[in-house]
N, C-alpha and C positions, 0 to 999 in steps of 0.2 A: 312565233313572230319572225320576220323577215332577219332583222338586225340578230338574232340567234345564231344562225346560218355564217356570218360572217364573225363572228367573235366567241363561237364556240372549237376549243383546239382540237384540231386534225380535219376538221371537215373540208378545210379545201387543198390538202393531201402538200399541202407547204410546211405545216408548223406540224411539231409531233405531237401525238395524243399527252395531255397532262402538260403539256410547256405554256408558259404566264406570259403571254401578252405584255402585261404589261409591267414585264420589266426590262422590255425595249428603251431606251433611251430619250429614243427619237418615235414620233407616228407620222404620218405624210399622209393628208386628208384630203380629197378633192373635191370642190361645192358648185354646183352648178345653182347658179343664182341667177334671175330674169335674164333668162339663156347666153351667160356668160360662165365659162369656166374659168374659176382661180384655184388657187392650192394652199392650204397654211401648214408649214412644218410646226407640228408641234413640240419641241422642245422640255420632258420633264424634267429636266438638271437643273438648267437655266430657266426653268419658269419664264418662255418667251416662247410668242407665236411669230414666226417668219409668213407675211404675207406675200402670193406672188400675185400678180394683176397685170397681166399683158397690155391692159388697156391704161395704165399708170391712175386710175383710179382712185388712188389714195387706198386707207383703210375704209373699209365698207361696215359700219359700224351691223346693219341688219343680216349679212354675212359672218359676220364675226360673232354675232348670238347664235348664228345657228352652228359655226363651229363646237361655239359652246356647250349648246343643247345636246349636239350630236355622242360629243365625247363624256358630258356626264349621262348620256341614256345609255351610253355602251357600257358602262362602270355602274351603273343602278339595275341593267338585266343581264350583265355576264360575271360580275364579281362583287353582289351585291354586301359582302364580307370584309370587304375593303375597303379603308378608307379613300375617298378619292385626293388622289395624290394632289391635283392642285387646290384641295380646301378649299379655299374663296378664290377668283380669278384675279381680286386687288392685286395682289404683291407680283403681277405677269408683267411682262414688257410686250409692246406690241410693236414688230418692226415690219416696214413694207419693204417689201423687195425691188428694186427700180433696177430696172433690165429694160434689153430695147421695145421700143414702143413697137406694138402691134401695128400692121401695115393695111388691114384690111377686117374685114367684120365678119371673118368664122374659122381665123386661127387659133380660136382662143384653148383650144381644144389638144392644138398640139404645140403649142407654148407649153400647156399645163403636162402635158406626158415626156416634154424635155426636160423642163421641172424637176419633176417626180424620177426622170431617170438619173440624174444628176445628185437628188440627194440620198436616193438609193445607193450610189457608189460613193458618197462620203463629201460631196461637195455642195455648199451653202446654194448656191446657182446655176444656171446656165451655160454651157461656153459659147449659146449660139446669140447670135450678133443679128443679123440682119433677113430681111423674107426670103434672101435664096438658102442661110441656113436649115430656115425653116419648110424650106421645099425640100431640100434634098433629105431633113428630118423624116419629114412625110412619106417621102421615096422610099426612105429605109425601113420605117416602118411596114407599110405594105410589104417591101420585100419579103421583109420578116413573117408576117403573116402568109403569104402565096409558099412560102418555102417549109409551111408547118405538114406533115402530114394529116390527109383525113383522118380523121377519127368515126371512128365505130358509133352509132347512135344507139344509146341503151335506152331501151323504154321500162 
């Protein structure tokens, strides 16, 4: 199965062979839903899902089942030994994240990877503010990318 590949430890030469997942704190999930991207931090301390939605969407409640789905099929085929830490989803809090409104119809993509870099480095949000943040976001990105060396294809 596909979902193996990504929740089996060491295989993508990040996490060491034998280290627990999930005893991360935090998970950072990105959903592409009727070709919009959002992101929900999942929080398992505080029993809270942070929504982010560039389009200020509110909570998308048919998104947020598949949040659901997604993270107990990850805990039913990689650690089926384990109780799933959030037992029922009742006792969660669900917060949206409101940040600035999306300027156009296909940033939603790098909204979502400011997101994701932001709480990678410890902070709940964004610091970016407005569409030239988000262009010059974009810019860096690519740099980043143009600036990676080829890599060797293994067949």
């Amino acid at each position: 199965m596909a979902i193996d590949h990504w929740v089996t430890p060491g295989v993508d030469g990040i996490h060491a062979p034998g280290e627990d997942h999930f005893s991360y704190p935090r998970w950072v999930l990105p959903i592409l839903h009727n070709e919009h991207w959002t992101v929900t931090r999942i929080d398992w301390i505080d029993q809270r899902l942070l929504v982010f939605d560039s389009l200020h969407r509110g909570v998308n409640t048919d998104c947020l089942r598949l949040v659901q789905a997604i993270v107990e099929s990850i805990f039913r085929f990689s650690a089926p030994q384990k109780p799933f830490p959030g037992a029922t989803w009742k006792n969660w809090s669900v917060t949206p994240m409101f940040v600035p409104y999306q300027a156009n119809s296909y940033d939603c993509g790098c909204w979502v990877m400011a997101q994701i870099f932001a709480n990678l480095r410890g902070y709940d949000c964004t610091g970016l503010t407005t569409q030239t943040d988000i262009d010059r976001w974009r810019r860096y990105i690519y740099d980043l990318f143009v600036s990676l060396p080829e890599a060797d294809i293994v067949n």
